[in-house]
TORPA-381340 format. One record per residue (C-alpha): residue in three letters; x, y, z. Coordinates in Angstrom, 2 decimals, padded with zeros to 5 digits, m for minus. Layout:
TORPA-381340
NODE	ALA	X	Y	Z
...
//
This chain:
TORPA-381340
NODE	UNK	m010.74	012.34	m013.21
NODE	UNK	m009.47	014.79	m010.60
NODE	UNK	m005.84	015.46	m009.96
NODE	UNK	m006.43	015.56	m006.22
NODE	UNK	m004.00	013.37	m004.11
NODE	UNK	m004.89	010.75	m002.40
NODE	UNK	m004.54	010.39	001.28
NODE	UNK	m004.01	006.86	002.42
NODE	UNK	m002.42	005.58	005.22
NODE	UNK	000.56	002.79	005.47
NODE	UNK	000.89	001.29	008.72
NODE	UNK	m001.16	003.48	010.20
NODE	UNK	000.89	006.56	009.16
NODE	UNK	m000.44	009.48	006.70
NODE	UNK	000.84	009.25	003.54
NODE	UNK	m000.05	011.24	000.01
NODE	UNK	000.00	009.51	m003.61
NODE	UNK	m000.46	010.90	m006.75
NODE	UNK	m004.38	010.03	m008.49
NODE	UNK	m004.40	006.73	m010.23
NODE	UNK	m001.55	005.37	m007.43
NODE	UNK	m001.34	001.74	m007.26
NODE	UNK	m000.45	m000.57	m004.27
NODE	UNK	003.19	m000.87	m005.95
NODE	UNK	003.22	002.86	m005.62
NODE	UNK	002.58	002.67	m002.27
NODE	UNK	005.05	m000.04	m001.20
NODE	UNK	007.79	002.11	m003.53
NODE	UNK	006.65	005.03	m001.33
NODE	UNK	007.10	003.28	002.03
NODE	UNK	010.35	001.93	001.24
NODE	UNK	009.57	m001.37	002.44
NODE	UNK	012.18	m004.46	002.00
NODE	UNK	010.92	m007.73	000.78
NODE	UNK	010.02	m010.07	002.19
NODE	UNK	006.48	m008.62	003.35
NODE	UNK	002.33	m009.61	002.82
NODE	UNK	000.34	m006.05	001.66
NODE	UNK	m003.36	m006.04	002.80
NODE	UNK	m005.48	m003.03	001.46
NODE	UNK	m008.88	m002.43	003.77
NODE	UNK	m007.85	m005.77	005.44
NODE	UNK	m008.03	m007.60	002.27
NODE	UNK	m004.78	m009.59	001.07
NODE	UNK	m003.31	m008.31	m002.18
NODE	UNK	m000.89	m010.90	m003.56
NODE	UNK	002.58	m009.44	m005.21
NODE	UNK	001.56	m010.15	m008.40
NODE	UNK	m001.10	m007.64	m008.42
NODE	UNK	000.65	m004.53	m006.73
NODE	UNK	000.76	m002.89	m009.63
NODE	UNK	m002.66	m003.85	m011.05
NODE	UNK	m004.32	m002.61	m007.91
NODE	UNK	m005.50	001.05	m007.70
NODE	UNK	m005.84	003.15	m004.34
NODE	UNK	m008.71	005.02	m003.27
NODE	UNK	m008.75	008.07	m001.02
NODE	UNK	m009.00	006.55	002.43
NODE	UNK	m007.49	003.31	001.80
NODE	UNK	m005.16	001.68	004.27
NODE	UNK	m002.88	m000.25	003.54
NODE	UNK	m000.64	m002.69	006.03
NODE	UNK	002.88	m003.85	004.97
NODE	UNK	003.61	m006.61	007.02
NODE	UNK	006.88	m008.14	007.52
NODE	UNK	007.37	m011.77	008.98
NODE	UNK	008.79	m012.24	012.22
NODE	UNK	011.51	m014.87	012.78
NODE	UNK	012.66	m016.71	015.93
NODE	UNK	010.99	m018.86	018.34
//
């Protein structure tokens, strides 16, 4: 396994995590407050896998919060 970091980006903005990150990682990184929906590569990851879900170099990720009002 290479100690490389990863390059992913979070909402579209350039971020580096260690090898072996995991989409917990990332939201940790981003400093993100709940509540929010995480997609990786378009793909819904729910919160009770964040930290079972490994990045790869290249992935992006989306941390979307919900919008209120009407």
């Amino acid at each position: 396994m290479s100690d490389t970091p990863l390059q992913v980006l979070i909402n579209q903005a350039p971020h580096t995590l260690a090898q072996g990150a995991t989409l917990a990682d990332a939201v940790a990184q981003a400093g993100i407050q709940p509540p929010f929906a995480a997609a990786v590569n378009l793909q819904f990851v729910p919160r009770s896998q964040y930290a079972q879900h490994a990045l790869a170099n290249h992935d992006k990720i989306e941390l979307i919060s919900p919008i209120t009002g009407g």
